[in-house]
TORTIKOL-80076 format. One record per residue: residue in one letter; x, y, z of N, C-alpha, C in turn; residue number from 1. Coordinates in Angstrom, 2 decimals. Layout:
BEGIN
<pt><resn>A</resn><n_east>X</n_east><n_north>Y</n_north><n_up>Z</n_up><ca_east>X</ca_east><ca_north>Y</ca_north><ca_up>Z</ca_up><c_east>X</c_east><c_north>Y</c_north><c_up>Z</c_up><resi>NUM</resi></pt>
...
END
This chain:
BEGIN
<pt><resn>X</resn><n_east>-22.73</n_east><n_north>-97.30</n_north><n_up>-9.22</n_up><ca_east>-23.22</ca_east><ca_north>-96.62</ca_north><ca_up>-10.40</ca_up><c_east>-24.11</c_east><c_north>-97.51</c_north><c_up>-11.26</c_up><resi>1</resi></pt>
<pt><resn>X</resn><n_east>-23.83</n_east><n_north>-98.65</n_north><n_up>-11.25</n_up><ca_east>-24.68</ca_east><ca_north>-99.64</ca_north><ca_up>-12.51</ca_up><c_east>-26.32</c_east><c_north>-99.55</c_north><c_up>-11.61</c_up><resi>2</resi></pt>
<pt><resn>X</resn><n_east>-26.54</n_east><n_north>-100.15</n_north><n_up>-10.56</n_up><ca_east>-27.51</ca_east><ca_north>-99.27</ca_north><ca_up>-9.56</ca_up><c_east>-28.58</c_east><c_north>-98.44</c_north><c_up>-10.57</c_up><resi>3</resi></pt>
<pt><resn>X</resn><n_east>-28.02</n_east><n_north>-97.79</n_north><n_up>-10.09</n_up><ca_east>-28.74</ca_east><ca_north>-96.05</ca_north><ca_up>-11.07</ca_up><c_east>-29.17</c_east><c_north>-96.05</c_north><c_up>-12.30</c_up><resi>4</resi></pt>
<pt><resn>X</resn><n_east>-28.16</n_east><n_north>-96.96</n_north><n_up>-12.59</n_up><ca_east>-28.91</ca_east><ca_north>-96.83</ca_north><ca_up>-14.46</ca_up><c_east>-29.86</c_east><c_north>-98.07</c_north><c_up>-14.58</c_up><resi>5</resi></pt>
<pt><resn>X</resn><n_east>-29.76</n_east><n_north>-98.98</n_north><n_up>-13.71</n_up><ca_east>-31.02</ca_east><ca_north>-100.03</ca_north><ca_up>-13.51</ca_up><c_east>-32.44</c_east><c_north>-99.36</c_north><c_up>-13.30</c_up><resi>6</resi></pt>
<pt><resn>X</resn><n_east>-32.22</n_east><n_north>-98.16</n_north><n_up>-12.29</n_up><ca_east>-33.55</ca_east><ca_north>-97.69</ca_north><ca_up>-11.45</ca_up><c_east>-33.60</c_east><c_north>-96.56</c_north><c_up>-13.14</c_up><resi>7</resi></pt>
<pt><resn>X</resn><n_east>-33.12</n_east><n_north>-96.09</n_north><n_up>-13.97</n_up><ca_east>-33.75</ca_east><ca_north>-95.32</ca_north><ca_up>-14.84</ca_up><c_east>-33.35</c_east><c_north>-96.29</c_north><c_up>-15.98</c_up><resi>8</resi></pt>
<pt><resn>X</resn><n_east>-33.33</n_east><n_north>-96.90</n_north><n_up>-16.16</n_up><ca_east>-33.95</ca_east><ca_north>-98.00</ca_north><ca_up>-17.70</ca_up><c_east>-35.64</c_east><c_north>-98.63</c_north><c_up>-16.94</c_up><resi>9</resi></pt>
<pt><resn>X</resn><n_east>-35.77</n_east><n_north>-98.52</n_north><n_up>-15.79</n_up><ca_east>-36.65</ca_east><ca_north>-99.07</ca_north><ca_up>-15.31</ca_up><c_east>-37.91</c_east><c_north>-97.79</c_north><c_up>-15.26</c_up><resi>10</resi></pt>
<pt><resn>X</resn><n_east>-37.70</n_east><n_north>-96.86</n_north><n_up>-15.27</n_up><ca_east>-38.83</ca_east><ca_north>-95.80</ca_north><ca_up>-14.90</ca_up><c_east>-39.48</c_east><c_north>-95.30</c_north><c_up>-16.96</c_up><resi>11</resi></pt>
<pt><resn>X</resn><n_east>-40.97</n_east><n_north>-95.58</n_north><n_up>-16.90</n_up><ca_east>-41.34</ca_east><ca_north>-94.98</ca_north><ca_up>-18.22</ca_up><c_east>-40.87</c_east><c_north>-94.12</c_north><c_up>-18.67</c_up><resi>12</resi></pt>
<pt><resn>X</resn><n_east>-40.57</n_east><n_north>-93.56</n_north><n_up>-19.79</n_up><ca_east>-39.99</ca_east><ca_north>-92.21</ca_north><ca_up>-20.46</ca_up><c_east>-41.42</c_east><c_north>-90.90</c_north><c_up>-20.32</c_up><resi>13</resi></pt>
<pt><resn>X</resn><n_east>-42.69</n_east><n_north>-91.57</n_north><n_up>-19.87</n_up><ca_east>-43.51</ca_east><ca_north>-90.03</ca_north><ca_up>-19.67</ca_up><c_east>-43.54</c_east><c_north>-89.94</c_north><c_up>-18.07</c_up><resi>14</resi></pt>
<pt><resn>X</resn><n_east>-42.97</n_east><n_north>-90.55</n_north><n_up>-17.48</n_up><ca_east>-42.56</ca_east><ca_north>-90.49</ca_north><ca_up>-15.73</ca_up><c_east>-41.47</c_east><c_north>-89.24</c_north><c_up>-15.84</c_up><resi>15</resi></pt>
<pt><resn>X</resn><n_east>-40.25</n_east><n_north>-89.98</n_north><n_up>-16.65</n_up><ca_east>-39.39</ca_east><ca_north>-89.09</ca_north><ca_up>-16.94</ca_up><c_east>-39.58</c_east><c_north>-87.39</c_north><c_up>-16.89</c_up><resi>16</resi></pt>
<pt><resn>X</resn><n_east>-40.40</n_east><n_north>-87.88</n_north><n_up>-18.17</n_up><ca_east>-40.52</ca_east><ca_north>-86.34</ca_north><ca_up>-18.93</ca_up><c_east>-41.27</c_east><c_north>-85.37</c_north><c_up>-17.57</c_up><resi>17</resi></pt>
<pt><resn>X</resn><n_east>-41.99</n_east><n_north>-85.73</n_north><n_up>-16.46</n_up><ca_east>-42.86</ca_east><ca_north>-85.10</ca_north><ca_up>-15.53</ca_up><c_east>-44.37</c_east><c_north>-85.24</c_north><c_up>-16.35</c_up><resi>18</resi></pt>
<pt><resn>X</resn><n_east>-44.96</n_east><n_north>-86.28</n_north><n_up>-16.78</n_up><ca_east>-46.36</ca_east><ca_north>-86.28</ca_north><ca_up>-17.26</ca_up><c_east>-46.90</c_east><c_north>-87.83</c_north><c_up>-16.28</c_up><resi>19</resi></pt>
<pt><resn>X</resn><n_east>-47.42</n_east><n_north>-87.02</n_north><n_up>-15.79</n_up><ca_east>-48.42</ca_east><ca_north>-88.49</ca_north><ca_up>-14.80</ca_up><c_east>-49.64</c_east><c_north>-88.87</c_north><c_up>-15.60</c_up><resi>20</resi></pt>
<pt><resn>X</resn><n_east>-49.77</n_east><n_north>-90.68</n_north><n_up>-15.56</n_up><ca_east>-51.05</ca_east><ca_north>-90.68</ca_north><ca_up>-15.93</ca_up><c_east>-51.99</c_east><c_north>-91.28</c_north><c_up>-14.88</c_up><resi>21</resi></pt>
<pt><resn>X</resn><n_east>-52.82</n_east><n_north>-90.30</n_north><n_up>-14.86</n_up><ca_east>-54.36</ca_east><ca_north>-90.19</ca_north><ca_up>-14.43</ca_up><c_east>-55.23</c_east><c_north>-91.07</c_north><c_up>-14.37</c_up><resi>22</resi></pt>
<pt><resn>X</resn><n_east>-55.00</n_east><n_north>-91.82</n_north><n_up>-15.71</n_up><ca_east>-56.41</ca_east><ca_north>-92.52</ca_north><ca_up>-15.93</ca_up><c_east>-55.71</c_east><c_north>-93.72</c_north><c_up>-15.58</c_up><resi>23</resi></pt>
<pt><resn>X</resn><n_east>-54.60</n_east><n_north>-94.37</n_north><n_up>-15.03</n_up><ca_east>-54.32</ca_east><ca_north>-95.76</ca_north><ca_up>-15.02</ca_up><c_east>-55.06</c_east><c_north>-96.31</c_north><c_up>-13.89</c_up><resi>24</resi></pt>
<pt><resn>X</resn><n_east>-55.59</n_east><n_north>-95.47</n_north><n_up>-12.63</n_up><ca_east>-56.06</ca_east><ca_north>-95.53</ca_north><ca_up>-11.79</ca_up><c_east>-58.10</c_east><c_north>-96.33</c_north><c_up>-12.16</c_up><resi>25</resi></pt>
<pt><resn>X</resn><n_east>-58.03</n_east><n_north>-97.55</n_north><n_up>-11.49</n_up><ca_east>-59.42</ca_east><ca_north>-97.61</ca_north><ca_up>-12.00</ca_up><c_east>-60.12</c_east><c_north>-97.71</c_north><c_up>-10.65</c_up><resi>26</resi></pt>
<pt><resn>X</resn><n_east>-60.50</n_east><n_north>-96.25</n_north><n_up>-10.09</n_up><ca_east>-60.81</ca_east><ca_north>-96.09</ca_north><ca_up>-8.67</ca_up><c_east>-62.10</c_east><c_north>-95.21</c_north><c_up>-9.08</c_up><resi>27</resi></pt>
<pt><resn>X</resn><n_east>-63.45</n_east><n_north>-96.29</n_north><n_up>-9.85</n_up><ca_east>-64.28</ca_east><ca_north>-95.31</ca_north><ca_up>-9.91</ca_up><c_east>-65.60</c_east><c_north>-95.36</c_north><c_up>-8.91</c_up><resi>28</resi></pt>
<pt><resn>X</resn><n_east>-66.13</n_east><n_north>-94.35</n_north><n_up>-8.43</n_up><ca_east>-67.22</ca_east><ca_north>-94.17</ca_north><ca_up>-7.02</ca_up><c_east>-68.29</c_east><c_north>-94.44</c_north><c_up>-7.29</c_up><resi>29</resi></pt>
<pt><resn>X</resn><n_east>-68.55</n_east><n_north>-94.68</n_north><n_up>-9.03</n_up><ca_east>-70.14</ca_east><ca_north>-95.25</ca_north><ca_up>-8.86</ca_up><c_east>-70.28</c_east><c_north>-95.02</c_north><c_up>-10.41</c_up><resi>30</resi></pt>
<pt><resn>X</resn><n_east>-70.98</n_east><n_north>-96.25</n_north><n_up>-10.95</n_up><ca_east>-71.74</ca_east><ca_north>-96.25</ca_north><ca_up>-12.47</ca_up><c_east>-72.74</c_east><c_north>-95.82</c_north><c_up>-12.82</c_up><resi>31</resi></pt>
<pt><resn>X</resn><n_east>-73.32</n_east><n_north>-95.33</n_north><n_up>-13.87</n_up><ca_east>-74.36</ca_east><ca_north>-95.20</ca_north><ca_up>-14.49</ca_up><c_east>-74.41</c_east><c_north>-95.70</c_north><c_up>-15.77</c_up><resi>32</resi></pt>
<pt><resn>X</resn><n_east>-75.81</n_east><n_north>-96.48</n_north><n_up>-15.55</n_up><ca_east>-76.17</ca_east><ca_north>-96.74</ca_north><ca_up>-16.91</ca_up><c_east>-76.38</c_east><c_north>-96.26</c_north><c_up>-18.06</c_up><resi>33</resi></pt>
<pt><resn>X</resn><n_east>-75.78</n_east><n_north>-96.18</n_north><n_up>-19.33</n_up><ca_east>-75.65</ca_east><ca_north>-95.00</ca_north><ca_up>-20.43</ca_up><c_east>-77.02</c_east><c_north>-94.71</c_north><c_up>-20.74</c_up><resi>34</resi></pt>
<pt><resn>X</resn><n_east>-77.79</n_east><n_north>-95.91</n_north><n_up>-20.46</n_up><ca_east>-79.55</ca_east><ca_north>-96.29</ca_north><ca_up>-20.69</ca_up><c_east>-80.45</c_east><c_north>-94.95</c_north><c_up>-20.30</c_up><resi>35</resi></pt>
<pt><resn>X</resn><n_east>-79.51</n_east><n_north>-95.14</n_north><n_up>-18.73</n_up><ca_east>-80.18</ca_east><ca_north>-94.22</ca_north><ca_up>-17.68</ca_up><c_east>-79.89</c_east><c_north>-92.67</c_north><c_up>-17.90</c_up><resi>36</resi></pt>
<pt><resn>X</resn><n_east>-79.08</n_east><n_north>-91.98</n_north><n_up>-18.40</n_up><ca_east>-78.52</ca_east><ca_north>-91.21</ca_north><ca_up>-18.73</ca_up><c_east>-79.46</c_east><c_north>-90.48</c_north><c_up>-20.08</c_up><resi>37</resi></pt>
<pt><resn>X</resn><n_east>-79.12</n_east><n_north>-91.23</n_north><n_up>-20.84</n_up><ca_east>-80.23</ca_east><ca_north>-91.26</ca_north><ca_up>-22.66</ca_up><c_east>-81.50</c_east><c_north>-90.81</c_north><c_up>-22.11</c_up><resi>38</resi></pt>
<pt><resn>X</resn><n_east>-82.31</n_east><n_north>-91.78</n_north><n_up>-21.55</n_up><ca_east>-83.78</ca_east><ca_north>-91.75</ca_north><ca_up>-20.43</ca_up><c_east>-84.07</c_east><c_north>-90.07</c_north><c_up>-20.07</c_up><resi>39</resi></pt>
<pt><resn>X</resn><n_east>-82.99</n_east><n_north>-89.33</n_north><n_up>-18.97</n_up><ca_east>-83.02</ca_east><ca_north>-88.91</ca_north><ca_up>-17.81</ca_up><c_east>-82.93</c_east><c_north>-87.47</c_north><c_up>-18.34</c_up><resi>40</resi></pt>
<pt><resn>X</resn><n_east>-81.92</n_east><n_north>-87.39</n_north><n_up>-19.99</n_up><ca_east>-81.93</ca_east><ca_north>-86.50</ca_north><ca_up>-20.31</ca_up><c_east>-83.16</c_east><c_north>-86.03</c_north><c_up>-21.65</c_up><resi>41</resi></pt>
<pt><resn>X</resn><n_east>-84.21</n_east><n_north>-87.44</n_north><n_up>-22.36</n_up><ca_east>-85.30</ca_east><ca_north>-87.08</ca_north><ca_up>-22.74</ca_up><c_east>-86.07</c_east><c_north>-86.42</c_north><c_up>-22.09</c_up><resi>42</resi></pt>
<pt><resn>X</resn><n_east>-86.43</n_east><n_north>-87.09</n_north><n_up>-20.72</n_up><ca_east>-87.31</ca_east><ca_north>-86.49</ca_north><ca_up>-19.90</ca_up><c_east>-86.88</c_east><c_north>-85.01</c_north><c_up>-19.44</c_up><resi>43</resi></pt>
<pt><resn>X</resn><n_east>-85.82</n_east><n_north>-85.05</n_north><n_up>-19.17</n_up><ca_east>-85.57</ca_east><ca_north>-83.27</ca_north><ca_up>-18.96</ca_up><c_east>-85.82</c_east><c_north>-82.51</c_north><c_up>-20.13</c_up><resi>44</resi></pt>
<pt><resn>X</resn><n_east>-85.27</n_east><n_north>-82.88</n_north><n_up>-21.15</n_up><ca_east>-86.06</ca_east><ca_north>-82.15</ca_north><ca_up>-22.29</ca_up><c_east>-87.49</c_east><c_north>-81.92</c_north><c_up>-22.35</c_up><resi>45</resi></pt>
<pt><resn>X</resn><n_east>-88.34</n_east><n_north>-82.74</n_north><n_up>-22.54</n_up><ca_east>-89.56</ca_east><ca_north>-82.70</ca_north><ca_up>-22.52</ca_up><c_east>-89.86</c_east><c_north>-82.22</c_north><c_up>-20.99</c_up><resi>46</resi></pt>
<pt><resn>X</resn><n_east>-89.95</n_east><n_north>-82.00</n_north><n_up>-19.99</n_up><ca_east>-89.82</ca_east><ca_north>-80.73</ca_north><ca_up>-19.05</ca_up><c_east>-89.51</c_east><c_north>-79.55</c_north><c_up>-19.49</c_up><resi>47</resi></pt>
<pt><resn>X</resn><n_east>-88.55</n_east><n_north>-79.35</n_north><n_up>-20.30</n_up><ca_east>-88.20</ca_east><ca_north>-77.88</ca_north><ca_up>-20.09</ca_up><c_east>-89.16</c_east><c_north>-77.60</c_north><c_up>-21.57</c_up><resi>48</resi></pt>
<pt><resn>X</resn><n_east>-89.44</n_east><n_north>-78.02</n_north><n_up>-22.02</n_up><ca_east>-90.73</ca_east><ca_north>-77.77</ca_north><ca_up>-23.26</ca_up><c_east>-91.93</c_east><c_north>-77.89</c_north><c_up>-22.96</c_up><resi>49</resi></pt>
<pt><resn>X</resn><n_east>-92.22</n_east><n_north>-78.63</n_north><n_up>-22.20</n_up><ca_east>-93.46</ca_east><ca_north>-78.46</ca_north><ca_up>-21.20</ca_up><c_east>-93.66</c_east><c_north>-77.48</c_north><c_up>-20.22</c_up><resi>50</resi></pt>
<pt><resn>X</resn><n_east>-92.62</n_east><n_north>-76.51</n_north><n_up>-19.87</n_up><ca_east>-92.66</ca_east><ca_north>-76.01</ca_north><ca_up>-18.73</ca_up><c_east>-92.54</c_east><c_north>-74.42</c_north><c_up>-19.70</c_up><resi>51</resi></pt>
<pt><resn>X</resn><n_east>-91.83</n_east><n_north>-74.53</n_north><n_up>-20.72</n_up><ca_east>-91.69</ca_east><ca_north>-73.41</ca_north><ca_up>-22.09</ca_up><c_east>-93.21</c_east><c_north>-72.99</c_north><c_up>-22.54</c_up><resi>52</resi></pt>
<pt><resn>X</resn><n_east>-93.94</n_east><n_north>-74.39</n_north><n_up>-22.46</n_up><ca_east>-95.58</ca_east><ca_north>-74.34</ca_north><ca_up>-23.23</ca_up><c_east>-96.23</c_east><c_north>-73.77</c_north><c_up>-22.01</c_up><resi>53</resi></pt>
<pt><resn>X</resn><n_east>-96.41</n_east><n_north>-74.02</n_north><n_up>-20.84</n_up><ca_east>-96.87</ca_east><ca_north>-73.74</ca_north><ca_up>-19.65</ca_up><c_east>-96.68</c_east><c_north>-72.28</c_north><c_up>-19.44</c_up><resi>54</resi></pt>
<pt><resn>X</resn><n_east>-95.74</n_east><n_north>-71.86</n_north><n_up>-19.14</n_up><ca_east>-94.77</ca_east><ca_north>-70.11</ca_north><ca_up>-18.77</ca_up><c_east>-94.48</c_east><c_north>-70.01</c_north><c_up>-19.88</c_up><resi>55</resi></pt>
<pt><resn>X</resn><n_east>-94.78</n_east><n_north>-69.09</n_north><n_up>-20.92</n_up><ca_east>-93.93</ca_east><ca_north>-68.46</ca_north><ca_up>-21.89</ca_up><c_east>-92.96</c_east><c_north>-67.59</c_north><c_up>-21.74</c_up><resi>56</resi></pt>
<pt><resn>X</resn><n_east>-91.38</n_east><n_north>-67.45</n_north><n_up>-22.03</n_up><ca_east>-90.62</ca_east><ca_north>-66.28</ca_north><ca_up>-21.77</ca_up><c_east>-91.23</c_east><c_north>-64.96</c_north><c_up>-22.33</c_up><resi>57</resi></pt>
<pt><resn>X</resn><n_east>-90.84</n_east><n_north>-64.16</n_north><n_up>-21.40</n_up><ca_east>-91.07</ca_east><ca_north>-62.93</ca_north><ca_up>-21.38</ca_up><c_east>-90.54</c_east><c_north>-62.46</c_north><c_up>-23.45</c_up><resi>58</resi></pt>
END
């Protein structure tokens, strides 16, 4: 019995509760630069306003 209460003084209290965390995992597939991002989404803007001035909606 002492056993048992070793293996649960030992387990987190949000293990317990059934809440997994997610983010402890640092298994990420690829970066981007926030730079590149800022950049990538001016230029799409100015496309879709250029392309607004070009084709007018109906």
């Amino acid at each position: 019995m002492p056993s048992s209460k070793k293996k649960k003084e030992n387990v987190p209290l949000v293990s317990m509760a059934g809440l997994i965390r997610y983010y402890d995992e640092d298994t990420e597939k690829f970066k981007i630069d926030p730079k590149v991002v800022f950049i990538g989404s001016i230029i799409l803007i100015a496309v879709i306003i250029a392309i607004s001035k070009i084709i007018p909606p109906p």
